[in-house]
C-alpha positions in Angstrom: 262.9 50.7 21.7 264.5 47.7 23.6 262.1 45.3 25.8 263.9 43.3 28.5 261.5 40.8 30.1 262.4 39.5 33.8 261.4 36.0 33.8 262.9 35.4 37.5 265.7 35.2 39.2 268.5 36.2 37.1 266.7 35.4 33.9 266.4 37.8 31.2 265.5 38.5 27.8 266.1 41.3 25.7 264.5 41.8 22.2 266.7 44.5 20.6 265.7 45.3 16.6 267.4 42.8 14.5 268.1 40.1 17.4 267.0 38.8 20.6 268.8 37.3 23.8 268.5 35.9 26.8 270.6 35.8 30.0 270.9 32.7 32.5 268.0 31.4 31.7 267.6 29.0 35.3 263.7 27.9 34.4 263.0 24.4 35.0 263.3 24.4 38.7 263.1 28.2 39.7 259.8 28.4 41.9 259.8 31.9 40.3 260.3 31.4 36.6 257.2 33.0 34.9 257.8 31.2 31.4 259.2 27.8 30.8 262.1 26.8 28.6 260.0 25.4 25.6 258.1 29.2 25.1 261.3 30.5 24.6 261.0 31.3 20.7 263.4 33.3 17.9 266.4 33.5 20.4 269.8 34.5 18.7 272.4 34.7 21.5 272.4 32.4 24.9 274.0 34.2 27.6 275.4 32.8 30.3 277.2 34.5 33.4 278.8 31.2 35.2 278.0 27.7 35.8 276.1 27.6 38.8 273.1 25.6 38.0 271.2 28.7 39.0 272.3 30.4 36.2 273.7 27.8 33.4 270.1 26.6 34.2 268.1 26.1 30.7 270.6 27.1 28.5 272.3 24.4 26.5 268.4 23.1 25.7 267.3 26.3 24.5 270.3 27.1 22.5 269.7 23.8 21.0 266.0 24.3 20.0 266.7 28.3 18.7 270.0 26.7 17.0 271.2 29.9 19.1 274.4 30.9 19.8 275.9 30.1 23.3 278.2 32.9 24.8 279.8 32.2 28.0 283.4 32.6 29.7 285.7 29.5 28.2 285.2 27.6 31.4 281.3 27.7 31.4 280.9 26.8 27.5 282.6 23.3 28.6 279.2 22.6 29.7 277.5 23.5 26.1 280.3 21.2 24.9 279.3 18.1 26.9 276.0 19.0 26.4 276.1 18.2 22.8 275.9 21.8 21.1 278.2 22.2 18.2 281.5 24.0 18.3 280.7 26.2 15.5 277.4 27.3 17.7 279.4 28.2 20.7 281.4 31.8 21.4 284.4 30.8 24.2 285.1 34.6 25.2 286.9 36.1 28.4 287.2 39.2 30.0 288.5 42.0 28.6 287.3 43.7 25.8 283.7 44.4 23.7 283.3 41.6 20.5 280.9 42.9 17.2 279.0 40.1 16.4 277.4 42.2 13.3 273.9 42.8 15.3 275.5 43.0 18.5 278.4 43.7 20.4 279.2 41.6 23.4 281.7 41.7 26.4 282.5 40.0 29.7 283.2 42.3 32.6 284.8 41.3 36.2 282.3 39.6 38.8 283.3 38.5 42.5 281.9 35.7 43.3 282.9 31.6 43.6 283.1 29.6 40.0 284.0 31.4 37.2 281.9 34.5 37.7 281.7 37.3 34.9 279.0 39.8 33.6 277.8 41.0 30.7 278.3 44.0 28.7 275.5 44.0 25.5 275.5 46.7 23.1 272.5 46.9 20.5 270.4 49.7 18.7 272.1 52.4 20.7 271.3 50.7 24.0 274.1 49.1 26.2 273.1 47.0 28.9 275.0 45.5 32.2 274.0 42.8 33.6 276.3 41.9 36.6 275.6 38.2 37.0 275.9 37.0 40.9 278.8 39.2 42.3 279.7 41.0 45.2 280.1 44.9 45.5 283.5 45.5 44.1 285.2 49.0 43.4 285.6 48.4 39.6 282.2 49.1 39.4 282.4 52.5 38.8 285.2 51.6 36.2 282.7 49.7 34.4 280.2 52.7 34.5 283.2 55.4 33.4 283.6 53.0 30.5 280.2 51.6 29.0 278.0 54.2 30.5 275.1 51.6 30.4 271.4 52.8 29.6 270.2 49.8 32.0 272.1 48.0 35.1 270.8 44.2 36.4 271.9 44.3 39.7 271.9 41.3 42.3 270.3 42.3 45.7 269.4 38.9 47.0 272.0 39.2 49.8 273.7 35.6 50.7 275.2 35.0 47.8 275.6 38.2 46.6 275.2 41.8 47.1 272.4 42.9 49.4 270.4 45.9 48.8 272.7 48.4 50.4 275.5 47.2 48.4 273.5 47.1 45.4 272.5 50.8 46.1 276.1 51.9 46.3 276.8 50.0 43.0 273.8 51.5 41.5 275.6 55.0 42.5 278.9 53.8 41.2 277.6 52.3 37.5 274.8 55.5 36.9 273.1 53.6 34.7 269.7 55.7 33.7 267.8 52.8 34.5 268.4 50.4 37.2 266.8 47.2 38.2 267.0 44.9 41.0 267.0 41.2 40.0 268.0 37.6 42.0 265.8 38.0 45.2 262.7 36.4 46.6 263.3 33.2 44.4 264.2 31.5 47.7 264.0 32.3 51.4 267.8 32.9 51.5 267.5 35.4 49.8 264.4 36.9 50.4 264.5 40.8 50.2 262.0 44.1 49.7 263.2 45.5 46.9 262.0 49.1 47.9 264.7 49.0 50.5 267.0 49.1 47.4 265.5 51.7 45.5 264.8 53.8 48.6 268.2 56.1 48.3 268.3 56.1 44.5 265.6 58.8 43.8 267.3 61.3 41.6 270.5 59.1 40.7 268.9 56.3 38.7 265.4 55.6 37.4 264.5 51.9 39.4 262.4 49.7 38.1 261.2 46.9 40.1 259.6 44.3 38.1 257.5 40.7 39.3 258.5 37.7 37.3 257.0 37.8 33.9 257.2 41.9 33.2 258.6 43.7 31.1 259.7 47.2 30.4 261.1 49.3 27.8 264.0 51.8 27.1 
């Protein structure tokens, strides 16, 4: 079994067998985080989707205090850089193709969006998970579902910044993930949504799973 925990926002961690990650781990300063930066414990990969401070957030400290690695687009892992982490515990990667890290394999898919926007393709213990960062609805979604046929799609629907729940629904029909779940919303009034308006025309295509900060499920 795989547990991913929401911890807000577009936080995540996921405990696969033999390693554990986390995803744009934005904690100090999200009115929604359900955990705080120092209870993150036994992390072996950082993740981070781009460098708004929403997202880069946490994750140079905690990579630091779980001597993790940090994997980020080249642009974003500048940051890690100035922030004192190590070369050697830093993975520069781009778009384009799935990287075996031994445990793991990791890739960076398209995202549309402003900075240097990407998602995340994570393969462990038979599970492959997408995690789409902050992006708009774009058609190579399906693409990305043809090609990684992910168990589990994170999907924006915050609106504002990024897709909205009716264009997160139509991506959710593009990737056909079996398990879908909704993820930066309500964190602040921008982008305040009801996430059963997302799930509402998914019954039957995807299993939804709407989480509150702090829950976790498992696949």
């Amino acid at each position: 079994m795989v547990r991913l925990s929401w911890f807000g926002h577009a936080a995540w961690q996921i405990e696969f067998r033999r390693c554990k990650v986390i995803i744009d781990p934005f904690l100090n300063g999200n009115p929604s985080a359900s955990i705080s930066p120092d209870e993150i414990k036994g992390v072996d990969y950082v993740l981070v989707t781009h460098d708004h401070s929403d997202h880069l957030g946490d994750a140079v400290e905690i990579a630091k205090a779980n001597r993790a690695k940090f994997v980020s687009i080249f642009e974003t892992s500048n940051y890690a850089r100035k922030g004192g982490l190590p070369d050697d515990d830093i993975i520069s990667m781009n778009i384009g193709s799935l990287n075996d890290f031994g445990t793991i394999h990791i890739g960076l898919v398209p995202a549309v969006h402003s900075g240097n926007p990407t998602g995340f393709i994570i393969m462990s213990d038979d599970k492959t998970i997408y995690h789409a960062g902050d992006t708009a609805l774009f058609g190579d979604m399906k693409l990305i579902g043809d090609m990684y046929k992910p168990d589990v799609a994170l999907l924006p629907i915050g609106g504002f910044f990024t897709m909205g729940p009716e264009e997160a629904a139509l991506a959710a029909k593009m990737i056909k993930a079996k398990v879908t779940m909704p993820m930066h919303f309500n964190t602040f009034e921008a982008i305040k949504q009801d996430p059963e308006r997302f799930a509402r025309g998914l019954t039957g295509i995807t299993d939804v799973r709407i989480l509150k900060p702090g829950e976790s499920t498992e696949i």
